[in-house]
N, C-alpha and C positions, 0 to 999 in steps of 0.2 A: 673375188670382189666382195669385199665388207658391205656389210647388209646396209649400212649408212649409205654408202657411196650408191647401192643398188636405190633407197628412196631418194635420194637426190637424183641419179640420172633419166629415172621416171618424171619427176616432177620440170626435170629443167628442158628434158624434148618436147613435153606437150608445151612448155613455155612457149619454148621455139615455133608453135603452132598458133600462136595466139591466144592461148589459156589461160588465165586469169588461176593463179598458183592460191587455194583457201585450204587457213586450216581445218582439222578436222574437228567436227559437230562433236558433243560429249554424246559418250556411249549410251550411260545413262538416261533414259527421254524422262521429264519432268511433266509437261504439258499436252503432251499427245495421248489424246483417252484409247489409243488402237496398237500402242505398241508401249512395252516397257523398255526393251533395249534397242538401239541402233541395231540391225541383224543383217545391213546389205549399207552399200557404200549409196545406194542412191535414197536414203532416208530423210536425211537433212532436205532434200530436193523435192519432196511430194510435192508441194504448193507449185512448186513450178509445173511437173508432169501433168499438174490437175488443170494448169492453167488460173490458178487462184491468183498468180501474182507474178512477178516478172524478177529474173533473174537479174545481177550487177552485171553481169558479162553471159552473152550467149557463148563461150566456150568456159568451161573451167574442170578445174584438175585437183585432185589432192589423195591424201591418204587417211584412209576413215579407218579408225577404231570400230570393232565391228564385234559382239557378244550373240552368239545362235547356242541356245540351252533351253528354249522352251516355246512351245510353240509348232506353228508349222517348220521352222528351219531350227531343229533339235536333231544336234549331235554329241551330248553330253556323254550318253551310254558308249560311242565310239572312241570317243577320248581316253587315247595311251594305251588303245586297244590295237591302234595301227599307227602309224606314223607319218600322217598329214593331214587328221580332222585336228579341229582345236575347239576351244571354247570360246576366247578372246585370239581374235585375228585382225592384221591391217590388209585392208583392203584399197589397193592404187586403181581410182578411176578415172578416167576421163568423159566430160558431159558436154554434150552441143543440147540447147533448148531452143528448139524449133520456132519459130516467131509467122504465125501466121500473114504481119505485115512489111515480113523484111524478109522473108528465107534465104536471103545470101548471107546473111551472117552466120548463119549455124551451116551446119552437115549432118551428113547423112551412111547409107551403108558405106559407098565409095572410100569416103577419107577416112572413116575407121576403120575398115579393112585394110587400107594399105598403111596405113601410121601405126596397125598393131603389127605388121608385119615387119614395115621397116625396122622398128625398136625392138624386135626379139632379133631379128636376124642381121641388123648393120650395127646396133649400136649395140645390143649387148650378144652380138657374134655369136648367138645358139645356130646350132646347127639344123639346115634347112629341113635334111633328110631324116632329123625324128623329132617333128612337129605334124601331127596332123588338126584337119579342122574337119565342122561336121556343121550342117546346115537344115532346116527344117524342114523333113517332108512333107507338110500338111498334116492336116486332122479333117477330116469327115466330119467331125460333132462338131465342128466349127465351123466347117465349110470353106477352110481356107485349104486353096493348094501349098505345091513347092514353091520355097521360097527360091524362084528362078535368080533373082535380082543378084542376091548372095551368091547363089552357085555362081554365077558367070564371073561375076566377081572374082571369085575364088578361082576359078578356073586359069583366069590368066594368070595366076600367082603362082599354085602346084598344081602339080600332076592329079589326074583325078582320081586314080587310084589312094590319093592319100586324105579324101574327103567323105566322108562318114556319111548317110542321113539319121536324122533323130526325129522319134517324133516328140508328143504334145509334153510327155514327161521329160526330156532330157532337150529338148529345143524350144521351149515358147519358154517365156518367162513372165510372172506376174506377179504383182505386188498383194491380193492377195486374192478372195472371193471373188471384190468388185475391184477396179480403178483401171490404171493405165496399163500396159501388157504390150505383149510384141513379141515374133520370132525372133530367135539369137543367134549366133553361132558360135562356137567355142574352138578354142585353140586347145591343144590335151601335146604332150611331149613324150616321147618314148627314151627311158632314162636306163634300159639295162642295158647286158653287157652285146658285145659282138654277138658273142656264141647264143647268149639267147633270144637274140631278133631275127636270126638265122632261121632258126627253130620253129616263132611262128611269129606273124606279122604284127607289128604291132597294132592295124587296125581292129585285129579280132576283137582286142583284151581293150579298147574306149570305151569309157561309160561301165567296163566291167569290175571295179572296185579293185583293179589290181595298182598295189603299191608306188611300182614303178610307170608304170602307163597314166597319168594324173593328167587332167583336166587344171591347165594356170591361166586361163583369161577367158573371159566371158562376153563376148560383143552383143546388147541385147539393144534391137531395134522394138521401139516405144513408139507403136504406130496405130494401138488400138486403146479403146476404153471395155471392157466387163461389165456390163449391167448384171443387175441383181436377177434378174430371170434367167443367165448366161450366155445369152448374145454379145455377139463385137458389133461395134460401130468405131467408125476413126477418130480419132484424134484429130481438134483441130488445126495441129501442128507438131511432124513427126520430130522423133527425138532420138540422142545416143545416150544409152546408160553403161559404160562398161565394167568389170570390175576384175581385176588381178588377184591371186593369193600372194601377198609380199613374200611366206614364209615357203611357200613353195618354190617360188621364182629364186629365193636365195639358195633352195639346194637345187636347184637346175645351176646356177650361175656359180655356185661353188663346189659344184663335181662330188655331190653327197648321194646318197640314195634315199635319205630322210630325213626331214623335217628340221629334227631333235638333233643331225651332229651338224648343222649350221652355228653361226655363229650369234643368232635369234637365242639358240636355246644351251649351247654348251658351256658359257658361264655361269648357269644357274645348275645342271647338270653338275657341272666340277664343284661346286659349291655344299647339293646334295651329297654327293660321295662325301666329300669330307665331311660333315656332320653326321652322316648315319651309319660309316664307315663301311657302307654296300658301293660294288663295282658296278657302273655301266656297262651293259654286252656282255654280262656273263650268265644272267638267268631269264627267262622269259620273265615271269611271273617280276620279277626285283627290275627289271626296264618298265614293264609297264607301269608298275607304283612310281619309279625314279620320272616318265613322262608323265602321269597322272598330274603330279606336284607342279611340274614344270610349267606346265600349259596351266593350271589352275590357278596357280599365285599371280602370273599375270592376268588372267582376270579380275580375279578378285582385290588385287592392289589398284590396278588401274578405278573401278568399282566406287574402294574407298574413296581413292583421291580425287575424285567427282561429287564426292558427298553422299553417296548411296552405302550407307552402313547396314551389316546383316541384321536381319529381323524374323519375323512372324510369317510378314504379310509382305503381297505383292513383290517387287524386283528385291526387296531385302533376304523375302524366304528363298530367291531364287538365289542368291549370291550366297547367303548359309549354306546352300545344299551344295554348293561347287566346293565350296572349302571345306564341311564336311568330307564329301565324297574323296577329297585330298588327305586330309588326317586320317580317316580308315583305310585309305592304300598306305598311309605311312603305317599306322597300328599294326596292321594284318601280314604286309610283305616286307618290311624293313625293320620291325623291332623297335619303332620311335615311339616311346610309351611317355612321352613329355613334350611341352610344343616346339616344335622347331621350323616351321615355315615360314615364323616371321625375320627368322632370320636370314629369309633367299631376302628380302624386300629391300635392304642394302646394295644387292648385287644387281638386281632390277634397276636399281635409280639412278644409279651408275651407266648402266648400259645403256638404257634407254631416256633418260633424264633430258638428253640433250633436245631430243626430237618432242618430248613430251613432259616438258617441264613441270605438270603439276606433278609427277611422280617424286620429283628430291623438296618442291616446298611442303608435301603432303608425307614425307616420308615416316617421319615421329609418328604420326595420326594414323600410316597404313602400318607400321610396324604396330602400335599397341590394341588395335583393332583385332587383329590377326592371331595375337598373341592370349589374347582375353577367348576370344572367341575360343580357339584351338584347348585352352586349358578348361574352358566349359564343355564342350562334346568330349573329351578325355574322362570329367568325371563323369558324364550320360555313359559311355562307354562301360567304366567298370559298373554303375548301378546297371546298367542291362544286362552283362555279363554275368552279377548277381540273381537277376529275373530269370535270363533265361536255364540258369540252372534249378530256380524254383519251379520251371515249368516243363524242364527236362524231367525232373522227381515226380512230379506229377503224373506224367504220360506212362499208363500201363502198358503200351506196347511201342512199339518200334517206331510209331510215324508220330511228328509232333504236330499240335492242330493246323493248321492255316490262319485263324482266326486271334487264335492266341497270338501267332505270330505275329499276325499282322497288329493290334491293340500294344506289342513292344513296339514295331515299326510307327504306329500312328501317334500312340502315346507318347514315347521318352525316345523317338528318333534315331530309335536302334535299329542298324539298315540291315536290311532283309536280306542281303547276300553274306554278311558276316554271320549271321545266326543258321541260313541253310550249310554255312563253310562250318561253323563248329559243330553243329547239327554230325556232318559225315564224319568228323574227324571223331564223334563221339558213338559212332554206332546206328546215327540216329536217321531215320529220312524225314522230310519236311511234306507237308498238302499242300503242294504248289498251286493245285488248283483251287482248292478253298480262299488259300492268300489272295491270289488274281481275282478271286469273286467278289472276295470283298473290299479289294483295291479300286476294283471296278466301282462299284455300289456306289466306293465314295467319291470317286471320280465324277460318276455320273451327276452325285447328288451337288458337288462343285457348282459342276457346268453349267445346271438346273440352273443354280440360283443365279448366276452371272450373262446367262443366254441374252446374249440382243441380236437381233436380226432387222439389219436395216436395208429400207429400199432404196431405190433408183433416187437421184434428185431431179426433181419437176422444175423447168424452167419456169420463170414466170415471167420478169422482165431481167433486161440486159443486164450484167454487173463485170464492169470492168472495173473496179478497184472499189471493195468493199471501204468506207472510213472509218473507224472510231473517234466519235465526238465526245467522248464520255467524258475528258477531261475536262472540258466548257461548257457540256448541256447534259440533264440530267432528264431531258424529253426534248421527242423530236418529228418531224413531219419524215414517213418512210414506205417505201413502197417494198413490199417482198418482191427479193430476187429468185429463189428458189426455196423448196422444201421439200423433206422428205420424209416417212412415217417407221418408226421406230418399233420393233414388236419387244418390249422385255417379259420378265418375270409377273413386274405388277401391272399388267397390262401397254395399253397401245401410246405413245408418246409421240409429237410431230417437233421437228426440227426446221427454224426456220432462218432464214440469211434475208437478212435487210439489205439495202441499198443504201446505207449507213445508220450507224447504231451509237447510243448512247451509254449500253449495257456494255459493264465491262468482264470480260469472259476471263472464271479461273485461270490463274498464275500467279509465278513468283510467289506461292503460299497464301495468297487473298484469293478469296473465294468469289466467283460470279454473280454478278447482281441479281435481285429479282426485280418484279416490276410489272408492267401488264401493257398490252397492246389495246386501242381503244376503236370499234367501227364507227363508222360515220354517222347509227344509231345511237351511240352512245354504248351497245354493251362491251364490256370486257372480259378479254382474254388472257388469263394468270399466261406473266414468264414465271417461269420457278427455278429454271437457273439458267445461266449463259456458260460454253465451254467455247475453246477454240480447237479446231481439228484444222489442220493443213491451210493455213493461216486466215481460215475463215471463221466468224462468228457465228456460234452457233447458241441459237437462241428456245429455250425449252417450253411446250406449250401441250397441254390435254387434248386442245381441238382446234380446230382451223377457224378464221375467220369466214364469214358467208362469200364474199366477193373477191378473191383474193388478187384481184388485178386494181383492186379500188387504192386509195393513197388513206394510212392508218394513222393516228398519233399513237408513238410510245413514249412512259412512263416510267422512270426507273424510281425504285422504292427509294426512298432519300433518307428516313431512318435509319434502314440497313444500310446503306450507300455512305454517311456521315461514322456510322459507329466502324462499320471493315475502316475506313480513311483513318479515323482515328487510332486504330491500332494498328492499323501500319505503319504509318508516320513514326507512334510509337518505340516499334520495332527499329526504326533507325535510330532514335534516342538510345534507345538502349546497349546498341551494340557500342555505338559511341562511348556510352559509360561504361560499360564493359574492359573495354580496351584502355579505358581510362584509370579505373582501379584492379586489374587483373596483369595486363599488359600488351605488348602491340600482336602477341603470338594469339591474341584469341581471334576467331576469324568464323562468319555464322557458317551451320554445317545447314541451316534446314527450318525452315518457318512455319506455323499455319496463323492466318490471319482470317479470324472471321467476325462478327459484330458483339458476340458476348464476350471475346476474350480473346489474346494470343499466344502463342506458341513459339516459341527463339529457343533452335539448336547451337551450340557453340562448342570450340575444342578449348577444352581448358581441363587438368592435371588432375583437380582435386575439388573437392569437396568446398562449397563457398560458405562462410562464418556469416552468423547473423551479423556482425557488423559491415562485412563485404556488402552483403546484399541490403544492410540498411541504406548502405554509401550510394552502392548505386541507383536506388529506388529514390534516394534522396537529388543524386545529379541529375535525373529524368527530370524530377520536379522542377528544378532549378527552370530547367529548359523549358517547360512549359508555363512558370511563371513569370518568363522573359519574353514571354510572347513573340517569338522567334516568327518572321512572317517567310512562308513558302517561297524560295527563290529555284525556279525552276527553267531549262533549257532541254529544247528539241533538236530533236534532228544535227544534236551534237559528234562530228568525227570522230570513232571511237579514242583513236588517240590523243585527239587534243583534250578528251574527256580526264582521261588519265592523270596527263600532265596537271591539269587542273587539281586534281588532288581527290576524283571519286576512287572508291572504293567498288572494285568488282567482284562478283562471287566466282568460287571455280566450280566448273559443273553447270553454266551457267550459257548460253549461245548467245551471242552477242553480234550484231548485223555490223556495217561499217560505219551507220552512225546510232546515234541512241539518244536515249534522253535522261538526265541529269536532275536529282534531287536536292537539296543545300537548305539547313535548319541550320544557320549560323555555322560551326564549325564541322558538320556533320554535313558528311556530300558522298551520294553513294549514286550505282546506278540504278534505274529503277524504273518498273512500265506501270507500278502500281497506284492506286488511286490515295491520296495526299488531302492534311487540314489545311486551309487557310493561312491558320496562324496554332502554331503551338496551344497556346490557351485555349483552343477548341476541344484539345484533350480533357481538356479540368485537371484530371488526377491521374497517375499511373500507381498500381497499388498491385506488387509481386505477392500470390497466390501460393506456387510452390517452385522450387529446385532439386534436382532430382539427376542419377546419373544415367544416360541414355545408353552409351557404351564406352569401352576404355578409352581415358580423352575426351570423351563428350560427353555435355550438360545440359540439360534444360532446364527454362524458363517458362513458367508460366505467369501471366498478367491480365490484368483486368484495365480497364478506363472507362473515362464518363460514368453514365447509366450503370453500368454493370460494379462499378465503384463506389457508387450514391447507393446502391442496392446493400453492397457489401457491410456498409460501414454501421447503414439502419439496420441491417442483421446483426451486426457485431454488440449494437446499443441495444440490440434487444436481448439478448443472451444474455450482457452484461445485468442488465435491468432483474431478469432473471433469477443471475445467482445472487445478487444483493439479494431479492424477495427473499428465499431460501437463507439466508444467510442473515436472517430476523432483520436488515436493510440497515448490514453494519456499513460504518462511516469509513473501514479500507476493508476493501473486502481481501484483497491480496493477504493483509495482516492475518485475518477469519479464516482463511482457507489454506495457510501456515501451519496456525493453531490447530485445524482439522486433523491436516497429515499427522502432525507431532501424537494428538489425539489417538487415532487410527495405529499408529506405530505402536504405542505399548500397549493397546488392546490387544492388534497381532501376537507381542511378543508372551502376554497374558495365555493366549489362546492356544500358541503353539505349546507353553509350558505344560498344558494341563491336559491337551494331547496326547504329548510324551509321556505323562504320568499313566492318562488312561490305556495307551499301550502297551506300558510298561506291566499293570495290571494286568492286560488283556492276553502278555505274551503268558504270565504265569497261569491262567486260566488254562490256556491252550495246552499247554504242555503237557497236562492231564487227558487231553482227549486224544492224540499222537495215538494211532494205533500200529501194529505191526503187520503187513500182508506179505507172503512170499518175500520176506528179508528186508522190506523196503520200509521208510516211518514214514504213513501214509498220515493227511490232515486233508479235509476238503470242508470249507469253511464258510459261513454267511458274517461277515463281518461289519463293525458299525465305524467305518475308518474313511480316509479320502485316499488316491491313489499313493501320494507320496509316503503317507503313512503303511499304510501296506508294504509297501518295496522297504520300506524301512525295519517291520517288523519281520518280515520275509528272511533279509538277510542276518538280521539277529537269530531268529530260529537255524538258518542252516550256520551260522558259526558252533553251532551248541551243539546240532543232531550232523551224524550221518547219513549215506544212505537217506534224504528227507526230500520226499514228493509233495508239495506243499499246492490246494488250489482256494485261493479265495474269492469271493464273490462279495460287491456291496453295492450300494442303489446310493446314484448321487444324483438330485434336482432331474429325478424321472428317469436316470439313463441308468441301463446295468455297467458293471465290469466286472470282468475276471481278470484276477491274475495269478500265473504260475511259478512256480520257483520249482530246482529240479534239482539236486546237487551234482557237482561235476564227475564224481564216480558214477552216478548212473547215468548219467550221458552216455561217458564212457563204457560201460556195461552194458548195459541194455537198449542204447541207441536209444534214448529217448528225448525226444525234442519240444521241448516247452513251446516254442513257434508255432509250432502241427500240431499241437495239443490245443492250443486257445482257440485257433484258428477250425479246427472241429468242432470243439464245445462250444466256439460262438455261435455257432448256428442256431444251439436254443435260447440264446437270447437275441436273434434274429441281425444279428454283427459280424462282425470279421475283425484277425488284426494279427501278429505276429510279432518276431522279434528272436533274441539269440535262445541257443539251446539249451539255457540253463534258468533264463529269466521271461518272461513274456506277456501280454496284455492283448484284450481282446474288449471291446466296448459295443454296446447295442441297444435298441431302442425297448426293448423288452424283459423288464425287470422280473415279471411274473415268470421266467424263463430260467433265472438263478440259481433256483432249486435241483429242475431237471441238469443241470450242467455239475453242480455240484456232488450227485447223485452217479453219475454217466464218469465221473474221473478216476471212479475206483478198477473201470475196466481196463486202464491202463497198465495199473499194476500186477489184476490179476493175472 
């Protein structure tokens, strides 16, 4: 059965059941301050388990995209180590949301138990007798028993002999510290041969990390809530989460023993071989680089075409390090010393395009991403390659530091298992535990700075469906629904949820209002920002109100409130012109909008001319001097949205209906806060352009206020250099004149240079002494560095055998420089790099370079002497 036909015949039984068939949520999470990637199929669905808000169907079905590399669900390090974790997996679930005022609509353990049963064993015919399940024995520290309900369940299904108990580790399941929770119980398949089930049961080896003995469905019953003290209390309405491995279920369904020879992974596999011209199945070490890749480009493709480009920081650094970690299994085990991963991303879009269409429109944008990337860690690669053998030279004995190691690992992201691997191949051993010490340290110092520990939430009054007003009222009469108290780094913070709000909580690249909550006194309470968590507003405040059952007015900041609207608005203008003088391929990657200024990613090839971006900074204007009036729609069906002619992002979640933006020809979707009328903007006036990564650009811009500011700064500048410029009548002309000026004073200055040089070499020549065979010179000279390196090589074309070290003081700083000729290189192994890089230390510097030529700079001129002095021990 083709892996296609396996997520269609998932998706179309639970149909049959009443489910309500959604696609899958972007991997990616953009707005969720508690997670960065989707990492379990029931993610997209918090708001519901939390009871925040109500689903479109109490049953539904689909296949989530699913990224686990960081975090509590990290399996990166197992990746290609075995042959069924991954990094990027689809995950097929099916969900009932409990409804505490209709419970016949949803379900329960009953009907998920038997519909996961009937769908392994009627409709996709696995065999009964190597399926086991396993059921939760209770926990003590929780206080809960056997999950009776389940067993018995189970029991009328199979034999008991082939039901497991697990406890709190391998049977409860929880979303994380605090929230929703519930015992589960799992389906696991016994997939070896005759002769080895013979041998021994397959109950033994569940839950035991063996290969063929895998765990492919997970029924998790959603019956409790985790407070922050770690108590259960229930849920006011029980739930089903399930979730399936797709890629597992396809090598149970197509008689494989791994993962990798399905037909998920064998096209990209075949692919591999022929580009790095390494066999699958023939070496351990050369399978697990060939799976490393396999399982990584789909992540990391999928990644891209969400709009999540590699970076520094946050889900970026994490998507770097997956494809890093992919090019060093290619470097190390397969000999691919040039990029070649971007080229599976073809075979990828192909394969899977069908199911997941942003893969083939994203395809261009995941291929040059890939390719950019892959050829930047190749040359990190050779420059640490370089390192580490400067620090191999270094190391007087046999073990290399920890420390060291780790400042190439922190610094220039040279991985610490490739350095311990040439490390041995070199003779050499590694301080493993020094490294982990100071891995640690830094780990720790991370976590330090990012630590929040947040408590329980305090009911206050009822909230059955939080509103956002914010789009009509800028303050409002509100009563706290709950809150709860935040501990971070800089202290104690309270979180509060209104019974509707006018603040509108970061997203979509605009940032969260501020504003202030008002008592009945009169005093106020700073909001300092709004965020949204599991589809409730959360609202940021230092301290609590005195009364908090009393009814408050809130205030949302309206300066800050009008300048964010203004440059968002903006930000639709401009992609508009974008695609207007660029073409319809530009498409935005990535926003920030805040009140001084915005932020607009886009994919576009190349480099944009001042005239491009006059054009377009001129179409914006157009648009805002046409006072284009806001024509805006809610709770529009997504589809008829479409049709209408908005423009969607990808990477982007989208409900089934939405609401609709329109500035004359410019109609996008959008939840973000919006001018009036174009002419609210005044001005839009582009800042800088810049490349973010291969294929993508950014824009940066300014409007209103932050434009009025710009333009009086620019008139003052101007004002300025006129002063300066005796307050000539074109200063352009004057400042012409200057360069032209400037230019043949340079060329004056260099000539008399080279004169004095010239002078300076025959001076020299006389003072050349002979030590041990060598024509030794160690010199205080009145020259700039160019010049030196200049007269340097003039001396060694003339002498042989010539040790040359000079020293001279420029605007406070020392330098030295050495010159060495290439027969004593050769000879005597002498290295101008190690020489500078010693003698700097008396002028309190460092610096290095090739073994013939080299430079050393330092804050210690009075130090020139002693170095100059200290160079003859070289030769003697």
């Amino acid at each position: 059965m083709k892996s296609q036909e396996v997520r269609s015949k998932f998706l179309e039984f639970f149909e049959s059941k009443s489910h309500k068939i959604v696609p899958s949520a972007p991997m990616v999470l953009k707005d969720d301050p508690t997670l960065m990637f989707t990492n379990a199929g029931m993610v997209q669905f918090k708001e519901y388990f939390l009871g925040n808000s109500k689903a479109s169907a109490s049953r539904l079905t689909d296949s989530q995209k699913c990224l686990r590399v960081s975090g509590k669900h990290n399996d990166l390090e197992e990746v290609g180590m075995d042959t069924y974790h991954h990094t990027m997996f689809e995950m097929l679930g099916n969900w009932s949301f409990g409804d505490p005022d209709n419970s016949s609509v949803g379900y329960f353990k009953k009907e998920a138990i038997n519909w996961a049963w009937e769908l392994l064993t009627e409709v996709f015919k696995i065999a009964p007798e190597d399926l086991y399940v396993s059921v939760f024995e209770g926990s003590k520290e929780d206080k809960l028993g056997l999950d009776t309900e389940a067993l018995e369940l189970w029991k009328a299904i199979v034999p008991e002999e082939r039901i497991v108990y697990g406890d709190k580790k391998d049977n409860f399941w929880e979303m994380g510290e605090q929230g929703p929770c519930g015992p589960c119980s799992e389906i696991h398949i016994d997939i070896r041969s005759k002769a080895e089930k013979a041998k021994k049961p397959g109950k033994e080896l569940v839950n035991e990390d063996h290969p063929q003995v895998v765990e492919i469905w997970n029924l998790v019953f959603m019956q409790y809530n985790r407070k922050a003290e770690g108590s259960l209390v229930d849920l006011p309405a029980k739930h089903i989460d399930t979730g399936m491995g797709f890629e597992r279920l396809c090598m149970v369904l197509q008689g494989k023993q791994s993962n990798y020879d399905t037909d998920v992974f064998t096209p990209l596999i075949t692919e591999l071989e022929k580009i790095t011209k390494n066999t699958y199945g023939k070496s351990e070490k050369t399978d697990i680089a060939i799976r490393v890749i396999a399982d990584h480009v789909r992540a990391v493709a999928f990644s891209i075409a969400e709009g999540q480009l590699p970076s520094n920081t946050g889900a970026g650094y994490v998507i770097r390090r997956i494809l890093r970690r992919a090019i060093r299994y290619g470097f190390t085990f397969l000999d691919t010393k040039e990029a070649f991963i971007y080229k599976l991303v073809s075979v990828l879009s192909e394969q899977m395009g069908g199911a997941f269409p942003e893969l083939k429109s994203q395809k261009n944008l995941c291929e040059n991403v890939i390719k950019e990337e892959e050829q930047s860690f190749l040359r990190t690669l050779e420059q640490g390659l370089v390192l580490l053998e400067n620090i191999i030279a270094e190391t007087n004995n046999k073990t290399v530091s920890g420390k060291k190691a780790f400042e190439l690992y922190d610094t220039f992201g040279f991985p610490i298992d490739l350095t311990a691997l040439i490390l041995r191949e070199r003779g050499f051993d590694l301080d493993e535990k020094e490294f982990e010490t100071q891995l640690k340290e830094q780990k720790d110092r991370s976590r330090a700075a990012t630590q929040v520990t947040a408590g329980d939430w305090e009911e206050v009054n009822p909230l059955k469906q939080e509103a956002f007003i914010g789009y009509d009222h800028l303050e409002a009469e509100v009563n706290i629904a709950r809150y709860r108290k935040v501990e971070t780094k800089k202290g104690a913070l309270y979180q509060l949820v209104f019974t509707q709000s006018p603040f509108y909580p970061e997203g979509g690249g605009q940032v969260g209002d501020k504003g202030y909550l008002e008592e009945a006194d009169g005093h106020k309470i700073e909001i300092t920002d709004t965020k949204k968590e599991n589809n409730l507003i959360v609202h940021f405040a230092k301290s609590l109100p005195k009364d908090m059952k009393a009814p408050f007015k809130v205030v949302v900041n309206t300066k800050k409130r009008a300048a964010a609207a203004a440059n968002h608005t903006a930000t639709h203008l401009l992609h508009q012109a974008l695609r207007m003088v660029l073409g319809d391929h530009v498409e935005q990657k990535g926003s920030l909008v805040k009140g001084d200024y915005l932020r607009f990613d886009f994919s576009h090839f190349s480099k944009l001319s001042q005239e491009e971006l006059l054009e377009i900074e001129n179409l914006v204007n157009e648009r805002i001097n046409e006072q284009l009036p806001l024509e805006e729609q809610r709770e529009v069906p997504f589809k008829e949205a479409l049709e209408q002619g908005a423009t969607a992002l990808f990477g982007e979640k989208y409900g089934d209906t939405v609401r609709t933006i329109r500035y004359g020809s410019s109609m996008e979707l959008c939840g973000g806060t919006h001018v009036a009328n174009t002419a609210d903007i005044w001005y839009f006036k582009i800042t800088a352009e810049a490349a973010v990564a291969s294929g993508i650009r950014r824009i940066e811009a300014i409007t209103g206020q932050a434009a009025k500011a710009y333009f009086a700064k620019q008139d003052k500048v101007l004002q300025e250099i006129k002063a300066e410029l005796k307050n000539a009548k074109d200063p352009v002309k004057a400042v012409n004149n200057l360069q032209e000026e400037n230019t043949g004073l340079k060329k004056q200055v260099e000539a008399l240079l080279k004169d004095k040089a010239k002078n300076l070499k025959n001076e020299l020549k006389s003072e050349i002494s002979v030590i041990n065979g060598v024509n030794f010179l160690a010199k205080k000279v009145d020259l700039d560095a160019a010049g030196i390196k200049d007269l340097a090589f003039q001396l060694g074309n003339e002498y042989d055998n010539l040790f040359l070290l000079f020293g001279t003081e420029q605007k406070g700083k020392a330098l030295l420089s050495c010159y060495i000729s290439k027969e004593l290189v050769a000879e005597k192994e002498l290295h101008a790099g190690k020489i500078v890089k010693e003698l700097g230390k008396h002028i309190k510097g460092g610096g290095g370079g090739q073994p013939f030529f080299a430079t050393a700079g330092g804050k210690n001129p009075a130090g020139i002497e002693n170095a100059l002095q200290a160079a003859i021990t070289f030769v003697k």
